[in-house]
Every structure is written in C-alpha cells, then in structure tokens.
VMD Tcl script that draws the C-alpha trace (Angstrom):
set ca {
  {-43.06 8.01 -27.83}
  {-44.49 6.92 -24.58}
  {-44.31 3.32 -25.16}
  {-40.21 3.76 -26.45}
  {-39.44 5.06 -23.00}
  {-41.41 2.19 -21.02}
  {-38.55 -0.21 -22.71}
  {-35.68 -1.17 -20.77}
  {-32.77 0.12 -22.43}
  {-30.17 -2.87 -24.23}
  {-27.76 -5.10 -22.50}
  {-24.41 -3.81 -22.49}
  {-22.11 -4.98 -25.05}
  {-20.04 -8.00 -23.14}
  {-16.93 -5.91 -22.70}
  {-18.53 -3.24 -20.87}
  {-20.71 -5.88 -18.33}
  {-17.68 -7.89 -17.78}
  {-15.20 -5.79 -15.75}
  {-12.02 -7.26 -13.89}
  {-10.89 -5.13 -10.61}
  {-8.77 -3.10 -13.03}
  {-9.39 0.72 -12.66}
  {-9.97 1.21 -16.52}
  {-12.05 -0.61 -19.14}
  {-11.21 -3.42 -21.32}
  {-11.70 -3.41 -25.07}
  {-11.77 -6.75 -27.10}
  {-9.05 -6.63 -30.04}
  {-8.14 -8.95 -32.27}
  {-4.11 -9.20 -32.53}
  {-1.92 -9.63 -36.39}
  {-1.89 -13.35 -34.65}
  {-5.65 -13.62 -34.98}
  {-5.93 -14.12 -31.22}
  {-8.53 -12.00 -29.36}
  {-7.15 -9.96 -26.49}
  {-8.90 -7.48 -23.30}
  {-6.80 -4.48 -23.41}
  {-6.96 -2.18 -21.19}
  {-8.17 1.52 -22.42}
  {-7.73 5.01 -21.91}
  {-11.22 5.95 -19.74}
  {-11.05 9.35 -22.17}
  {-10.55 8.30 -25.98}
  {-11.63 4.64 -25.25}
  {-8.23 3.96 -27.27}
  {-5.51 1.46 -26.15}
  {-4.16 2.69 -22.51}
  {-0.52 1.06 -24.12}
  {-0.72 2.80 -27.48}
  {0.53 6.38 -26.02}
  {2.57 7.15 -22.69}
  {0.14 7.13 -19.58}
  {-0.51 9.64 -16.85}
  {-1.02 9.21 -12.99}
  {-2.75 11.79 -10.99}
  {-0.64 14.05 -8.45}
  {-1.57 16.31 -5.72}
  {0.95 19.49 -4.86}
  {3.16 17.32 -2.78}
  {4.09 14.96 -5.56}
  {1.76 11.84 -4.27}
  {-0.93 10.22 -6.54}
  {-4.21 11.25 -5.69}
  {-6.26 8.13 -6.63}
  {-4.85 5.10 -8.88}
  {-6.75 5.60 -12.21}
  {-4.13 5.81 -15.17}
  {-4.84 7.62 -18.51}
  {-3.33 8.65 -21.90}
  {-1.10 11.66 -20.75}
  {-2.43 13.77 -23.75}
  {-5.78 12.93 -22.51}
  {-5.10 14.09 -18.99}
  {-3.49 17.57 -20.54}
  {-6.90 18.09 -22.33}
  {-9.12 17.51 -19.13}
  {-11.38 20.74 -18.66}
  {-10.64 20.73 -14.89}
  {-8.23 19.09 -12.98}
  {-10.43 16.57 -11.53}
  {-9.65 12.82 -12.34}
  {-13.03 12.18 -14.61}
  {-12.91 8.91 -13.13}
  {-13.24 9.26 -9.41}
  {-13.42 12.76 -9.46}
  {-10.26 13.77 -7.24}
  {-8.85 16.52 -7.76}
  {-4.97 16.88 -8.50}
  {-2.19 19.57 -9.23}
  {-0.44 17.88 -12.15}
  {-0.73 14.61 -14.61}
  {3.12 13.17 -14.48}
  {4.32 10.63 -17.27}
  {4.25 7.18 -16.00}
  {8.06 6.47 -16.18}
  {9.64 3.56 -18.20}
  {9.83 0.07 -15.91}
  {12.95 -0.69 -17.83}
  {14.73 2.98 -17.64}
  {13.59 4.28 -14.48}
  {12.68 1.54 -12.00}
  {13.02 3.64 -8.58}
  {11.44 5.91 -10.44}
  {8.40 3.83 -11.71}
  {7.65 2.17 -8.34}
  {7.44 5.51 -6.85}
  {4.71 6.78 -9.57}
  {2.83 3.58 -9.34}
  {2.52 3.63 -5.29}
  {-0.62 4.89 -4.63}
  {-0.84 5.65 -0.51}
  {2.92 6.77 -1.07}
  {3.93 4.28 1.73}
  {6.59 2.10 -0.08}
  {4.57 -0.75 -1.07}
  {2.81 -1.78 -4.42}
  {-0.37 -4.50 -4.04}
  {-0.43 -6.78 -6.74}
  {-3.42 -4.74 -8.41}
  {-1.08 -1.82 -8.42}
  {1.28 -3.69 -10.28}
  {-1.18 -5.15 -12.59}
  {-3.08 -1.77 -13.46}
  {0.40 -0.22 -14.55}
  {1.45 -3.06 -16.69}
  {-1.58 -3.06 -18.32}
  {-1.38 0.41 -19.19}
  {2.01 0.28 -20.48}
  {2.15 -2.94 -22.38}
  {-0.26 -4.86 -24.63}
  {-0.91 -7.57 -22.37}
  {-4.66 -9.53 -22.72}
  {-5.74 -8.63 -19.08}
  {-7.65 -12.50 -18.13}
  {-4.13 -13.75 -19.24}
  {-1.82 -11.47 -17.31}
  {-4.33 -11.63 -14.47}
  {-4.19 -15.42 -14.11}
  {-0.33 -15.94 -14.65}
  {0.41 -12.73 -11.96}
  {-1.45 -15.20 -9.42}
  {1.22 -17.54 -10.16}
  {4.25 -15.40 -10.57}
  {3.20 -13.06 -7.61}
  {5.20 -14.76 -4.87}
  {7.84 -14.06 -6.62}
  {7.90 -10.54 -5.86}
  {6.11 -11.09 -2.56}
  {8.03 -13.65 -0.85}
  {6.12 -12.68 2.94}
  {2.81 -13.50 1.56}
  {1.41 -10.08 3.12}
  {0.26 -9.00 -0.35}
  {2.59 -6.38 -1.47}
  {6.17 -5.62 -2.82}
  {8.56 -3.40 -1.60}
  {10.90 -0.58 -3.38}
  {13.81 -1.60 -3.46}
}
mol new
graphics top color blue
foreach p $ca { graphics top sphere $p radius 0.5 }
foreach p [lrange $ca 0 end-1] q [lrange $ca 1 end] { graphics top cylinder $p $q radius 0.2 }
display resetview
C-alpha cells in the first residue's frame, strides 16, 4: 500500500490537459459526419454546455457576478448559491437569452463588468455554450471575423 501511494498519479486524459482560455471544459465528440469536435461542457454534468439552455450568474442588482456559464438546470440544483467554479456568490441563475430572439437582451446577459462592451472571449464563451461549434475551429475563424464586429481595434464590441 505504501509503494501505490509513492506513484505519481496518471496523465490526464488529453482533453482535460489541453484547455483553451474558455471558462468551461472541452469534451472530444465525434459528430453523425464522423468529424471529431471540442465542445464545450457544462462544468456540473460534464454534458454538452449546447445540449440544454445555459445559465449566467447574477448578483441582486441584475449584473453577472463572474463569466462562467452552465446548464440552467444544473445551476437550479447547486447546494449553495456559490458559482462551483470560481466560487462567487450570486442571487439568481438567469436563462442565457436567444442571440436570434433577444439580441439587446443577450448582449446585456453576456457583459460581464456590466459596462457596455463584450471582449471577444465574451463572445466566444457564449457561443460556445449555445451552439455546437468545435471550439479550435470557432476560435481560429473569430480571429479572422473579429474586426468585423470591432472595427476600432480596442478589443471589444459595443451594444448596440
């Protein structure tokens, strides 16, 4: 028993060592197209983050407390209100609106400091969470597509 705990424990498997600067881990699946994807998953059920709506984290006066996403369901079963990835605290979970339905509405859920502005990791950590988009993919083509959005070059996009 001795010697067993002198080993050093296992790699990790490649999808847990590899992270991008996404706030949630990446699972390797393999699509009905036979192509191998990194989705982005739920830091609770370790289950697709776009397979079920996704939560943000509020405090009392309706601003996002830190910018770590997860199923909604998830979030309602949390045994304290404490984001179990950062460990924030927060007064609600609130439904990460539909992009398509509720634009204002989206971009005000996704901004994390509240001030107006998304960053481009923003953006990226939302998509991923709502649609199932192979993150080294998306990553790479929002470099090119970013200025786009963010005609100043400063980094960010404004509401509206």
């Amino acid at each position: 028993l001795a010697e067993a705990s002198q080993q050093p424990p296992p790699p990790p498997p490649p999808h847990v060592a590899r992270r991008s600067n996404s706030s949630f881990g990446l699972r390797p699946r393999t699509g009905s197209d036979g192509v191998t994807r990194q989705l982005a998953e739920c830091a609770v059920c370790f289950e697709d983050l776009c397979a079920e709506p996704c939560a943000v984290f509020w405090d009392a006066s309706s601003r996002r407390v830190c910018g770590h996403l997860l199923h909604y369901q998830c979030a309602q079963e949390l045994p304290s209100k404490s984001c179990p990835l950062c460990r924030c605290d927060f007064d609600k979970a609130v439904v990460l609106p539909s992009l398509e339905r509720q634009p204002e509405v989206w971009f005000r859920t996704c901004d994390v400091k509240g001030d107006g502005y998304l960053s481009k990791q923003e953006v990226i950590n939302v998509l991923l969470s709502q649609f199932p988009l192979d993150v080294d993919r998306f990553e790479a083509r929002m470099e090119d597509a970013w200025p786009q959005v963010d005609p100043n070059g400063d980094g960010y996009c404004l509401d509206g």
